[in-house]
MARKE-144106 format. One record per atom (N, C-alpha, C, CB): atom name; residue number from 1; x, y, z; residue in one letter. Coordinates in Angstrom, 3 decimals, padded with zeros to 6 digits. Glycine has a CB too. Example, Ala and Ser with C-alpha at 12.3 -4.5 7.8 and 13.67 -1.06 7.14 Angstrom:
BEGIN
<drentor N, 1, <013.190, -005.690, 007.800>, A>
<drentor CA, 1, <012.300, -004.500, 007.800>, A>
<drentor C, 1, <013.200, -003.300, 007.800>, A>
<drentor CB, 1, <011.308, -004.473, 009.046>, A>
<drentor N, 2, <012.850, -002.250, 007.080>, S>
<drentor CA, 2, <013.670, -001.060, 007.140>, S>
<drentor C, 2, <012.900, 000.030, 007.870>, S>
<drentor CB, 2, <014.084, -000.598, 005.725>, S>
//
This chain:
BEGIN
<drentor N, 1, <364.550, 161.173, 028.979>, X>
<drentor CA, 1, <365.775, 161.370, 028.195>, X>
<drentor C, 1, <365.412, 161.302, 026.718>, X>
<drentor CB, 1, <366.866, 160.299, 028.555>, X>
<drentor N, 2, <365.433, 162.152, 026.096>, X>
<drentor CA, 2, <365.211, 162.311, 024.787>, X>
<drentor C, 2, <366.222, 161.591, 023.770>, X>
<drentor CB, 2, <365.182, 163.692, 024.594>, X>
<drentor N, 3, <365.803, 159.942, 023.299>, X>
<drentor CA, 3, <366.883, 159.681, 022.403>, X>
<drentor C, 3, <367.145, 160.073, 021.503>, X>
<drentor CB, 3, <367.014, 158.892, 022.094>, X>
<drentor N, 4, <366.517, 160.977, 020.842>, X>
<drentor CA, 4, <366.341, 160.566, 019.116>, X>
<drentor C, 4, <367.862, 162.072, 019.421>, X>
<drentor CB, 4, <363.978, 161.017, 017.761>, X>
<drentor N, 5, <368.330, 162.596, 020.293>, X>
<drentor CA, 5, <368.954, 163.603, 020.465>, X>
<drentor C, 5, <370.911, 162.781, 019.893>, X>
<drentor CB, 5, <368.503, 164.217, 022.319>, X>
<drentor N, 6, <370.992, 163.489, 019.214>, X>
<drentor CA, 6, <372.674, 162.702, 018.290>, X>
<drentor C, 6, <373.745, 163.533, 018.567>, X>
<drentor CB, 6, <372.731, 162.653, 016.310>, X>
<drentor N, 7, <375.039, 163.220, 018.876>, X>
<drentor CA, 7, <376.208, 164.360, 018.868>, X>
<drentor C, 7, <376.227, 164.765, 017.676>, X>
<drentor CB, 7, <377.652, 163.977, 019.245>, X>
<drentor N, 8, <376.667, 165.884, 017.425>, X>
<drentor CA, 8, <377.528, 166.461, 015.886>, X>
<drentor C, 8, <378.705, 165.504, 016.053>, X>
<drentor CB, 8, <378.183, 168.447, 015.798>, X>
<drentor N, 9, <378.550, 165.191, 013.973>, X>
<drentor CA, 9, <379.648, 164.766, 013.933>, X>
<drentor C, 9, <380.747, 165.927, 013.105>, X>
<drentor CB, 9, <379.446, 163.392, 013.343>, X>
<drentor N, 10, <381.821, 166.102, 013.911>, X>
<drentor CA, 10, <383.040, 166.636, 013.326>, X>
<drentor C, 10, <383.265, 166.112, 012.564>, X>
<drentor CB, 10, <384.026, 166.759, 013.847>, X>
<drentor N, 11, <384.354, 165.021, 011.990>, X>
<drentor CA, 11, <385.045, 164.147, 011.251>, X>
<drentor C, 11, <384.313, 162.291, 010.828>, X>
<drentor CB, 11, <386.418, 164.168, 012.181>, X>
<drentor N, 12, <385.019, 162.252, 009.726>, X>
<drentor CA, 12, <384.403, 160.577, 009.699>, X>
<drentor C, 12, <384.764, 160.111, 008.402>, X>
<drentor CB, 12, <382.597, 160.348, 009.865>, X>
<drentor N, 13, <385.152, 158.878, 009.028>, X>
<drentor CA, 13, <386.427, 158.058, 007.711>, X>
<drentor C, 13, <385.634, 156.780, 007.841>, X>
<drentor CB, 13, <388.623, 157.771, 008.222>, X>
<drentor N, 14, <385.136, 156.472, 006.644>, X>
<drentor CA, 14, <384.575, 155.083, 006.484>, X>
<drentor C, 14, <384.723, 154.431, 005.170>, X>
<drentor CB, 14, <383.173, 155.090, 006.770>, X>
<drentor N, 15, <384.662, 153.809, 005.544>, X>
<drentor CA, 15, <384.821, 151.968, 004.121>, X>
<drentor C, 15, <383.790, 151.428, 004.589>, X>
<drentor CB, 15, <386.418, 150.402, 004.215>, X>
<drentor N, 16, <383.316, 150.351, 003.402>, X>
<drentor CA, 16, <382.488, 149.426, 003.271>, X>
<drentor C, 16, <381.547, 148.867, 004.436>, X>
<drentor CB, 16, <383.197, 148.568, 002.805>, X>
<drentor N, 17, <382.489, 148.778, 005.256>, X>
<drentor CA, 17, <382.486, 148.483, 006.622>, X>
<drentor C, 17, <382.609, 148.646, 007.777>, X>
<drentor CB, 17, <382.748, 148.126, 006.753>, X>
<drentor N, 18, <383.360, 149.764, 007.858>, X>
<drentor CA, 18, <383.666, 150.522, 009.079>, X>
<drentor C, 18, <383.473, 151.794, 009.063>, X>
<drentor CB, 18, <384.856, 150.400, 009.469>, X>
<drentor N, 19, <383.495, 152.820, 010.019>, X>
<drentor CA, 19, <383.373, 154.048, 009.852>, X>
<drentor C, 19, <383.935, 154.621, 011.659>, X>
<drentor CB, 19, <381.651, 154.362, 009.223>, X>
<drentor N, 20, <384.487, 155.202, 011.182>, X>
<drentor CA, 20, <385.213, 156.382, 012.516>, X>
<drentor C, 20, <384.968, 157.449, 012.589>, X>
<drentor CB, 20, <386.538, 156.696, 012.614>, X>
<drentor N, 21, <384.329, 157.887, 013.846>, X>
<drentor CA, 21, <383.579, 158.945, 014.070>, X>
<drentor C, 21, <384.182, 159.802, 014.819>, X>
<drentor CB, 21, <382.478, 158.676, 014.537>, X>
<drentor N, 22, <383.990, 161.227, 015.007>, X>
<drentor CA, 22, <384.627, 162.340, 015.949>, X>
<drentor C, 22, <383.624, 163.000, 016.254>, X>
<drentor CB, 22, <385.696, 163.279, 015.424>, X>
<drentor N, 23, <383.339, 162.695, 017.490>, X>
<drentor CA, 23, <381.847, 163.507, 018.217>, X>
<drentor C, 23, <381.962, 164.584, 019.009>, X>
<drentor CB, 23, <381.018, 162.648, 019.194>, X>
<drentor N, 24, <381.030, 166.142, 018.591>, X>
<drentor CA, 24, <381.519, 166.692, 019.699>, X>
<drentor C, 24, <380.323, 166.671, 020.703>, X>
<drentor CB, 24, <382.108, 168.076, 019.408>, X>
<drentor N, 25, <380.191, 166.002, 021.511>, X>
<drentor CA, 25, <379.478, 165.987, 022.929>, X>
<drentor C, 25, <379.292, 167.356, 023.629>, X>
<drentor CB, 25, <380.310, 165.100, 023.926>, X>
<drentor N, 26, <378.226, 168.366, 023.015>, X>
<drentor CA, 26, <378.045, 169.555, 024.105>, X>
<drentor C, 26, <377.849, 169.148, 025.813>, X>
<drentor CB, 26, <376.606, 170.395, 023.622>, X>
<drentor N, 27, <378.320, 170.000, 026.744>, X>
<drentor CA, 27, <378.513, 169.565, 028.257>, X>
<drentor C, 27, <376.792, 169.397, 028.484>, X>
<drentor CB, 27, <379.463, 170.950, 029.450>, X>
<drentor N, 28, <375.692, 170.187, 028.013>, X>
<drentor CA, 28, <374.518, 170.701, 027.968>, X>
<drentor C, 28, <373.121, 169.567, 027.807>, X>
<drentor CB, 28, <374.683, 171.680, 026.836>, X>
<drentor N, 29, <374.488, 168.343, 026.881>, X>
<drentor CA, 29, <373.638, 167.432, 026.321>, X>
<drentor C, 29, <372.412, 166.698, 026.928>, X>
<drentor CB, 29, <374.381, 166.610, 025.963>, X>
<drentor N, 30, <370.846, 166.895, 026.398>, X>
<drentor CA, 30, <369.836, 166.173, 027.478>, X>
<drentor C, 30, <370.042, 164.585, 027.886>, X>
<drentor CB, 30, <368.324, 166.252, 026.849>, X>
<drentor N, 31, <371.576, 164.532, 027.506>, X>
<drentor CA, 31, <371.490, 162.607, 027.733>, X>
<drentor C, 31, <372.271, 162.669, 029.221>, X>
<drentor CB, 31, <372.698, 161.302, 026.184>, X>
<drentor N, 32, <372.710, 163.466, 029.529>, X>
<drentor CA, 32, <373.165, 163.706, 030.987>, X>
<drentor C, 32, <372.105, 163.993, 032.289>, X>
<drentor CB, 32, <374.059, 164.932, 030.887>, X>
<drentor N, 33, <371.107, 164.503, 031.547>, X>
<drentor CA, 33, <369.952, 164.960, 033.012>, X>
<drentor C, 33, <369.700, 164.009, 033.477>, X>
<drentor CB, 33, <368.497, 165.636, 032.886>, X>
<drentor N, 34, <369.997, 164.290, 034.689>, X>
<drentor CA, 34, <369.685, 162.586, 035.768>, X>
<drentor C, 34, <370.745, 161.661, 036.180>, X>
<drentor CB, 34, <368.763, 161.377, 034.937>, X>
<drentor N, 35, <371.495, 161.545, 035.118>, X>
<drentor CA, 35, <372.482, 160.250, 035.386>, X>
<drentor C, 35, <373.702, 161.135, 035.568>, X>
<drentor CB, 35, <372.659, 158.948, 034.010>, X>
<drentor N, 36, <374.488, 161.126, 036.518>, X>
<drentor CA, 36, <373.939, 160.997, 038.004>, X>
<drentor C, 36, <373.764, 162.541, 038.348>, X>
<drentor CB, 36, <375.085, 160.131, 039.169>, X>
<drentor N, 37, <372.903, 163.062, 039.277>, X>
<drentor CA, 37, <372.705, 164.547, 039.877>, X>
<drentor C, 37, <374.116, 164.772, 040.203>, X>
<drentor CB, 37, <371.626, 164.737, 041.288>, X>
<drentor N, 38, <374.548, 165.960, 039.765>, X>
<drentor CA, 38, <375.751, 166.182, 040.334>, X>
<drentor C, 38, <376.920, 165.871, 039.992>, X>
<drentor CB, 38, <375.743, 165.849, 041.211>, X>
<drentor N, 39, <376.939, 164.583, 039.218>, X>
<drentor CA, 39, <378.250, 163.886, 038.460>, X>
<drentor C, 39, <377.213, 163.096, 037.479>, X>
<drentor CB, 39, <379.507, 162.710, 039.585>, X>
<drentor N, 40, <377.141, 164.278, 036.367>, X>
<drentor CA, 40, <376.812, 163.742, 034.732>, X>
<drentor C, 40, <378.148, 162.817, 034.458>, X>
<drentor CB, 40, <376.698, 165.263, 033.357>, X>
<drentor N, 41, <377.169, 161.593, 033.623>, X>
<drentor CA, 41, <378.169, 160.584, 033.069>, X>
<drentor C, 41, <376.998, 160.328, 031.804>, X>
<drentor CB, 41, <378.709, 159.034, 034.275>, X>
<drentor N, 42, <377.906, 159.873, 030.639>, X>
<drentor CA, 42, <376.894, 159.404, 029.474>, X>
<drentor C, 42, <376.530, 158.009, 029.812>, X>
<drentor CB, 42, <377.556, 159.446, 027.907>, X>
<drentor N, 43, <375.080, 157.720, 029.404>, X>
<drentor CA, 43, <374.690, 156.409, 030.035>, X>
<drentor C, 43, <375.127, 155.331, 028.925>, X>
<drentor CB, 43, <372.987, 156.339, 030.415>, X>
<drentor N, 44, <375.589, 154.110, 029.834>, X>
<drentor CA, 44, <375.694, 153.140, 028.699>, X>
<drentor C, 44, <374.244, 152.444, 027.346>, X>
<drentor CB, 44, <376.232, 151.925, 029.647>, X>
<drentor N, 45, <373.347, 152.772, 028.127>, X>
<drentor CA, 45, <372.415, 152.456, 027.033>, X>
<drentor C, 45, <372.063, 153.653, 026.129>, X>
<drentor CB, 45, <371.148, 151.896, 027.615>, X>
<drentor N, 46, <372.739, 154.818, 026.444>, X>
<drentor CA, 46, <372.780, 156.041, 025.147>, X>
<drentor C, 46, <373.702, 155.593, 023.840>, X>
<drentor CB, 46, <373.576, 157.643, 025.785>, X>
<drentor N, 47, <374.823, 155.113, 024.942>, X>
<drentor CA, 47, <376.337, 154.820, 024.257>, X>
<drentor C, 47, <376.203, 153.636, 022.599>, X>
<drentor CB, 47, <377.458, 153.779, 025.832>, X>
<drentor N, 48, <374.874, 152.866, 023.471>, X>
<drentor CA, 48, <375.088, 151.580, 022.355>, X>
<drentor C, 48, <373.454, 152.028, 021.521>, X>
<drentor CB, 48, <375.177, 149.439, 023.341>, X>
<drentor N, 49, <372.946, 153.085, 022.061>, X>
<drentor CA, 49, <371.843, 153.514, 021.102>, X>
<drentor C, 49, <372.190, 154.215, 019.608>, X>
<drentor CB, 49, <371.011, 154.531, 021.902>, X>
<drentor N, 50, <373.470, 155.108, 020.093>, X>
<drentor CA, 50, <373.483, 155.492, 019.712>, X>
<drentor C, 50, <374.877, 155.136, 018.610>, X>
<drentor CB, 50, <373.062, 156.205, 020.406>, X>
<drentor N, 51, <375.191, 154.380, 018.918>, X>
<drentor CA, 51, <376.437, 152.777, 017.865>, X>
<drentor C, 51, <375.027, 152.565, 016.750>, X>
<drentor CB, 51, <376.996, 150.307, 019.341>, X>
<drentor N, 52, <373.756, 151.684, 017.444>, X>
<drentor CA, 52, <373.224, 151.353, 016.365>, X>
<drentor C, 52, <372.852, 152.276, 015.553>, X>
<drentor CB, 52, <372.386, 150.683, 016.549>, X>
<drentor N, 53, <372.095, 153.660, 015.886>, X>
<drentor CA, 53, <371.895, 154.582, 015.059>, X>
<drentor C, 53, <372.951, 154.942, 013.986>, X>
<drentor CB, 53, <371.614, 155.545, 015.778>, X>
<drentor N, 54, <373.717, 155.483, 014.505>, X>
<drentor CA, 54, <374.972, 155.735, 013.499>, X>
<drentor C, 54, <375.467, 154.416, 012.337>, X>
<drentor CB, 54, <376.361, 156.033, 014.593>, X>
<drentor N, 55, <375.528, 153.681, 012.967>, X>
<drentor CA, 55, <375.833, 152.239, 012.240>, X>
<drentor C, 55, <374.393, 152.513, 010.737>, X>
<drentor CB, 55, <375.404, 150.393, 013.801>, X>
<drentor N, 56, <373.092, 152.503, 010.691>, X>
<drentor CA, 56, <372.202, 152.713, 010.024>, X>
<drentor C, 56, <372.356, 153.663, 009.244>, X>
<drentor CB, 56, <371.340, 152.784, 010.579>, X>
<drentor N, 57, <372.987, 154.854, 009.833>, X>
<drentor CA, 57, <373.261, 156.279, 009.207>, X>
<drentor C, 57, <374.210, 155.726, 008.496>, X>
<drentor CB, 57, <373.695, 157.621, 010.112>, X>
<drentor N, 58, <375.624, 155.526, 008.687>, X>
<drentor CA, 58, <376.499, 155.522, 007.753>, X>
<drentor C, 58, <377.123, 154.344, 006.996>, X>
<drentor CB, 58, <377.298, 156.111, 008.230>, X>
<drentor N, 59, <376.849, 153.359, 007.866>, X>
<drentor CA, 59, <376.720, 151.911, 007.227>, X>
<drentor C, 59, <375.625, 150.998, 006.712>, X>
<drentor CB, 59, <377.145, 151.212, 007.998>, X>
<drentor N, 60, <374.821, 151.931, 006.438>, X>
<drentor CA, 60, <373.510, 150.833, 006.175>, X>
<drentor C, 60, <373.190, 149.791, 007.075>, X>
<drentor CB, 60, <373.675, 150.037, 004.947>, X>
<drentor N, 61, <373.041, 149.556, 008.205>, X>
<drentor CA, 61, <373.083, 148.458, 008.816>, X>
<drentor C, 61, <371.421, 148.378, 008.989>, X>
<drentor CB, 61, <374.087, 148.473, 010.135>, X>
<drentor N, 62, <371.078, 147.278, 008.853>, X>
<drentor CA, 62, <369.464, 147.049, 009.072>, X>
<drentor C, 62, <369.310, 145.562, 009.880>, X>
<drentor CB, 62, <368.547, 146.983, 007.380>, X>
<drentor N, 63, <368.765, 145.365, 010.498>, X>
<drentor CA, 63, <367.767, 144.076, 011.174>, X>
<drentor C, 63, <367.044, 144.917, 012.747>, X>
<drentor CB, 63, <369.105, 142.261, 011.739>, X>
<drentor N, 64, <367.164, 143.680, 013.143>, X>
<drentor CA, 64, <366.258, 144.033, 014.299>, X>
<drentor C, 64, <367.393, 143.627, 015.619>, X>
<drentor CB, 64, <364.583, 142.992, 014.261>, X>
<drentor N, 65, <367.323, 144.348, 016.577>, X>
<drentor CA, 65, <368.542, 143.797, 017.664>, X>
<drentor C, 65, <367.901, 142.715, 018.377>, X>
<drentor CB, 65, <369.124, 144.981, 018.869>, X>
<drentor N, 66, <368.854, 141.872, 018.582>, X>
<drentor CA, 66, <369.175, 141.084, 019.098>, X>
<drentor C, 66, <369.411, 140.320, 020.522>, X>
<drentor CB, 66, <369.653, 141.244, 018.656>, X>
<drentor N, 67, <371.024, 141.052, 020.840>, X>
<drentor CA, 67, <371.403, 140.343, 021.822>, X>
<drentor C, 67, <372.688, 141.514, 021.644>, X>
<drentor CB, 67, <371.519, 138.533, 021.687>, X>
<drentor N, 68, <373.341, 141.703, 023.305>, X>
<drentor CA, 68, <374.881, 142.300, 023.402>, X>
<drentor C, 68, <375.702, 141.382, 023.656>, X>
<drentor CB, 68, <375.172, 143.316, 024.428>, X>
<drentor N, 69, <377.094, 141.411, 023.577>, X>
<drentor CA, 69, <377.704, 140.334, 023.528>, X>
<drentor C, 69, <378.694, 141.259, 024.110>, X>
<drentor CB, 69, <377.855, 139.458, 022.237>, X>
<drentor N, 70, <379.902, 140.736, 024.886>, X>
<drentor CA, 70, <381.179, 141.582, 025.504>, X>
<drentor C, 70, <381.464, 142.898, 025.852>, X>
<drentor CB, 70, <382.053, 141.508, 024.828>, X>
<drentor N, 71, <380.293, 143.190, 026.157>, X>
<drentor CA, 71, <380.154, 144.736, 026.442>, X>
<drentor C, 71, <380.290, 145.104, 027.614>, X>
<drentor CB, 71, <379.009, 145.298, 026.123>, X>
<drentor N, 72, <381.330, 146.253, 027.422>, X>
<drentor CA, 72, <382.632, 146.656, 028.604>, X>
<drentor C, 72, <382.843, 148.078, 028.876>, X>
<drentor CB, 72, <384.173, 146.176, 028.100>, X>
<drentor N, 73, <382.128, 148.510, 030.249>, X>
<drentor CA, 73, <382.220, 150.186, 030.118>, X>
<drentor C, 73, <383.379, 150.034, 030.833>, X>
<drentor CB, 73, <380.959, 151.348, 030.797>, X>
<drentor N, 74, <384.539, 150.900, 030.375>, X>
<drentor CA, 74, <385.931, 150.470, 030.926>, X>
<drentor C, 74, <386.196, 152.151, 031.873>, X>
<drentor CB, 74, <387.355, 149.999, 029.298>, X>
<drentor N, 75, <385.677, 153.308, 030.934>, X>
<drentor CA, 75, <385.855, 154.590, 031.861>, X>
<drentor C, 75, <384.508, 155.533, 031.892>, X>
<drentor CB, 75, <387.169, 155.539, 031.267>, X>
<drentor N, 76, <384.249, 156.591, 032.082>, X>
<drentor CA, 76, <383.239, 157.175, 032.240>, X>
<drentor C, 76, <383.400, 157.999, 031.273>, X>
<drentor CB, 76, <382.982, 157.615, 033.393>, X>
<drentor N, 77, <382.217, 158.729, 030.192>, X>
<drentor CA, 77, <382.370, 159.885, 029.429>, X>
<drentor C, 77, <381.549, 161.085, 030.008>, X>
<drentor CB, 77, <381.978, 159.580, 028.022>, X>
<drentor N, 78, <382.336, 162.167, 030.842>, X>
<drentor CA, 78, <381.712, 163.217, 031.005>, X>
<drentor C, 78, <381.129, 164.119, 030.104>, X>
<drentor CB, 78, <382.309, 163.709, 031.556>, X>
<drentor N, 79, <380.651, 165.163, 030.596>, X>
<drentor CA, 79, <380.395, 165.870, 029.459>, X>
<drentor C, 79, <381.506, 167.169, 028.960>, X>
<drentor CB, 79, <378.994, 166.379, 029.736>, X>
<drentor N, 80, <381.449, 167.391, 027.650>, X>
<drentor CA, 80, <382.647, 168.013, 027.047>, X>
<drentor C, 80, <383.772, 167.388, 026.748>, X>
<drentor CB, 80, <383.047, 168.892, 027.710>, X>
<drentor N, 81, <383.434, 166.096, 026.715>, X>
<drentor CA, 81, <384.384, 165.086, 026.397>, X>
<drentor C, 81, <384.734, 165.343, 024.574>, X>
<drentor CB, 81, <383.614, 163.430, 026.853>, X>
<drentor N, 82, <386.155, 164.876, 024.174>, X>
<drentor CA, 82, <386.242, 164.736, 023.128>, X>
<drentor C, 82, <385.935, 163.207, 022.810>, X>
<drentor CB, 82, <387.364, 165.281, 022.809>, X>
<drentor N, 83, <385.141, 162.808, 021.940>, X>
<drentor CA, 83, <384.269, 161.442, 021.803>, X>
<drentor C, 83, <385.024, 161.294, 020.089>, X>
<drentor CB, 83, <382.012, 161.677, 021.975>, X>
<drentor N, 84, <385.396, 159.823, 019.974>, X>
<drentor CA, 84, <385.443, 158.884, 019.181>, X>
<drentor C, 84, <384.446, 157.483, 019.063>, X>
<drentor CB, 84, <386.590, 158.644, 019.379>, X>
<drentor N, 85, <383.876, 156.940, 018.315>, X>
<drentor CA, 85, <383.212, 156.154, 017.925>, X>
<drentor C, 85, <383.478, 155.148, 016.462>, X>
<drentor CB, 85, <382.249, 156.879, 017.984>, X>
<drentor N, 86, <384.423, 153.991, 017.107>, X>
<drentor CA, 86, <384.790, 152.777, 015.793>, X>
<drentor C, 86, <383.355, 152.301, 015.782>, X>
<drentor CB, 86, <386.130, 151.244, 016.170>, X>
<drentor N, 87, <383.217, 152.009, 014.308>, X>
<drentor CA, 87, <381.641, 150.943, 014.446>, X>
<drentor C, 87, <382.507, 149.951, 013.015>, X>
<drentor CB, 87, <379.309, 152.118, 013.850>, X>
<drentor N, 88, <382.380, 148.736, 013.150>, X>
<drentor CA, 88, <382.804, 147.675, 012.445>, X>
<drentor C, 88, <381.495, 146.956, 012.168>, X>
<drentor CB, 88, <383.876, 146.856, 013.181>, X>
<drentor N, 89, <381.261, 146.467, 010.882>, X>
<drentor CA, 89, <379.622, 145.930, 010.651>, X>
<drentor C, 89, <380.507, 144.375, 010.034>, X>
<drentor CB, 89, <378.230, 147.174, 009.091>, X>
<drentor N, 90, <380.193, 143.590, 010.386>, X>
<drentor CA, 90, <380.403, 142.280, 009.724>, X>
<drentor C, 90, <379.116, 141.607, 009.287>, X>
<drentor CB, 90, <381.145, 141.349, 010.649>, X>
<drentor N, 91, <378.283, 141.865, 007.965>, X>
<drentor CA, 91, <377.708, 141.664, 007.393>, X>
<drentor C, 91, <377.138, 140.021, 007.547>, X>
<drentor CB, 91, <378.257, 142.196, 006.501>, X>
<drentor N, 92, <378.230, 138.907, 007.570>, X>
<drentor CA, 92, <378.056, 137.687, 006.960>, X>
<drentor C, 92, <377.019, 137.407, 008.481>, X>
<drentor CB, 92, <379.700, 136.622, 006.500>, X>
<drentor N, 93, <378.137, 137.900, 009.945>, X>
<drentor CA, 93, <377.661, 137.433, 010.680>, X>
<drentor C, 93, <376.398, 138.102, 011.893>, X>
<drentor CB, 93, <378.690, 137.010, 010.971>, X>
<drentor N, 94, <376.435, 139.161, 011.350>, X>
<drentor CA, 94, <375.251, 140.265, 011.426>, X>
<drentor C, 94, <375.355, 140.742, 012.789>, X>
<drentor CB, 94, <373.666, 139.690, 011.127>, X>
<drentor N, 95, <376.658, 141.829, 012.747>, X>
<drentor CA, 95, <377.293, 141.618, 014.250>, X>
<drentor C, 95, <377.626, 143.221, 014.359>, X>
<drentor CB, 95, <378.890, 140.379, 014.412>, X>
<drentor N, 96, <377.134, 143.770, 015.072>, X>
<drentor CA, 96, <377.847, 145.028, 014.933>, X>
<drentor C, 96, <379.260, 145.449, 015.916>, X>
<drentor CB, 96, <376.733, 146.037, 015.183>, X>
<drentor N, 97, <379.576, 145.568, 016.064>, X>
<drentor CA, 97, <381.285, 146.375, 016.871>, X>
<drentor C, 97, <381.672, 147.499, 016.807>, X>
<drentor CB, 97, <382.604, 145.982, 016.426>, X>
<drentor N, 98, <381.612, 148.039, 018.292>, X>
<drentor CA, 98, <381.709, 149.343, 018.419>, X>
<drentor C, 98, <382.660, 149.381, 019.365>, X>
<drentor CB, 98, <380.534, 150.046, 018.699>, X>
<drentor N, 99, <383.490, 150.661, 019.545>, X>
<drentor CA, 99, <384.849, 150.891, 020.329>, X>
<drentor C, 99, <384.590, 152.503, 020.768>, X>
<drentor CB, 99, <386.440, 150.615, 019.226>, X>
<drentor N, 100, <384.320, 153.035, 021.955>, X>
<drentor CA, 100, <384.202, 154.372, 022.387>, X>
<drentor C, 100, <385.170, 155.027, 022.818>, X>
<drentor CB, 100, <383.442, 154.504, 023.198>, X>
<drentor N, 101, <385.903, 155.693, 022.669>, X>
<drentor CA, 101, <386.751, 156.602, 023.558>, X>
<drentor C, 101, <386.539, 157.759, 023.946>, X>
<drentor CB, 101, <387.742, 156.794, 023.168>, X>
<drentor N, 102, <387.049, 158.267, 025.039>, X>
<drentor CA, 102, <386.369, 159.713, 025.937>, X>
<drentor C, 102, <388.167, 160.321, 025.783>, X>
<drentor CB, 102, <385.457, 159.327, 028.286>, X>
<drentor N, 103, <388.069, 161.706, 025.327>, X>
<drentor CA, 103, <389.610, 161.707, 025.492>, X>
<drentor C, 103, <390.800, 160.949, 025.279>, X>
<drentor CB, 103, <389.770, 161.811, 026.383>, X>
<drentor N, 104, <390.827, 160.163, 023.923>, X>
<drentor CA, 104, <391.988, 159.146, 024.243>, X>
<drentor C, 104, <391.565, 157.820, 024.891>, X>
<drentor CB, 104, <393.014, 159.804, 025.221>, X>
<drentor N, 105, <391.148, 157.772, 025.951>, X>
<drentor CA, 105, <390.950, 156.625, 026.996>, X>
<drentor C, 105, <389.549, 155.369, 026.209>, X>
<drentor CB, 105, <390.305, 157.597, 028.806>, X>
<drentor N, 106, <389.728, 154.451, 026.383>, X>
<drentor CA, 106, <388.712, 153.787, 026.024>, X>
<drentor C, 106, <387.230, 153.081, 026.984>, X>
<drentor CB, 106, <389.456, 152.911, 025.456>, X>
<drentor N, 107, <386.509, 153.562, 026.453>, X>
<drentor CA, 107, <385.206, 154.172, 027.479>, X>
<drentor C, 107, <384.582, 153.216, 027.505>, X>
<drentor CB, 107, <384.222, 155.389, 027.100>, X>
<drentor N, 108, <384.483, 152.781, 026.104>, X>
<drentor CA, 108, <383.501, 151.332, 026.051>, X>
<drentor C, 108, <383.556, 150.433, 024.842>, X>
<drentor CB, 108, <381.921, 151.689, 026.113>, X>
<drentor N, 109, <383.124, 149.673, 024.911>, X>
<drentor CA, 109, <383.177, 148.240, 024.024>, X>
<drentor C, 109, <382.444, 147.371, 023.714>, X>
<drentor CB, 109, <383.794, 147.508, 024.328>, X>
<drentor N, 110, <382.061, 146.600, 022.704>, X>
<drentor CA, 110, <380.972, 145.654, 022.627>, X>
<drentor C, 110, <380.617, 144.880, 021.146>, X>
<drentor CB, 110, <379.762, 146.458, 023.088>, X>
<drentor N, 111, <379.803, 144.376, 021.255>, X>
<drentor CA, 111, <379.009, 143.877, 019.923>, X>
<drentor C, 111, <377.526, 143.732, 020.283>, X>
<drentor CB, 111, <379.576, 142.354, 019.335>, X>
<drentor N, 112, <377.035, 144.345, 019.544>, X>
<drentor CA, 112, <375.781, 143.663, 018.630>, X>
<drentor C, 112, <375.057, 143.056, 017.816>, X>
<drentor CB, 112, <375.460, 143.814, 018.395>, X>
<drentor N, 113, <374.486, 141.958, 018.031>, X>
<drentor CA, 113, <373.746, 140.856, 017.338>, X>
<drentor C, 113, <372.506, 141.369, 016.748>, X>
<drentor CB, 113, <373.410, 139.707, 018.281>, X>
<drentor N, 114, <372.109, 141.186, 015.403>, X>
<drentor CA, 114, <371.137, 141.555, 015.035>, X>
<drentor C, 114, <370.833, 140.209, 014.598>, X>
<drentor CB, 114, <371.133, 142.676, 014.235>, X>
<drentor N, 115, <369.374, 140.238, 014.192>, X>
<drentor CA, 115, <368.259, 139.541, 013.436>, X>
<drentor C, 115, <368.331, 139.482, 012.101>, X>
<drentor CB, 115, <367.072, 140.076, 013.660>, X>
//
């Protein structure tokens, strides 16, 4: 699975600290080959690879990871999904927070602890 592979971003509204993303997820995407034959789903360790990446891209976020903390795949993101991505950086406590949605629905959830 090729990570370094990123959605386009459509849209994106950010402050200091946060940033909201609008992804368009081609159906084609190489983060689907494999998981699962037959019923592509985006994998959860793409999902939070790709939180920290973006988080670096548009929030400056730097350390080294950590640890996950409350992380909750609540629905599945197929492919051709319309994709949203909250990323919240709390600096003091070096925490990242991310919120996924697939269509509206909320896909996934979590934090990250950095170093």
């Amino acid at each position: 699975m090729p990570q370094h592979v990123l959605p386009q971003v459509l849209t994106e509204r950010c402050t200091d600290d946060a940033v909201l993303l609008s992804l368009l997820l081609p159906a084609a995407a190489p983060c689907f080959d494999g998981h699962f034959p037959g019923f592509p789903v985006l994998p959860g360790v793409v999902q939070i690879h790709w939180a920290m990446l973006f988080a670096q891209a548009k929030l400056g976020v730097a350390g080294t990871f950590q640890s996950l903390e409350q992380i909750k795949f609540t629905d599945i993101v197929e492919p051709g999904a319309g994709l949203t991505l909250h990323l919240m950086w709390d600096a003091d406590r070096r925490r990242l927070s991310f919120d996924y949605r697939a269509d509206g629905r909320k896909a996934s959830s979590g934090r990250i602890q950095l170093g």
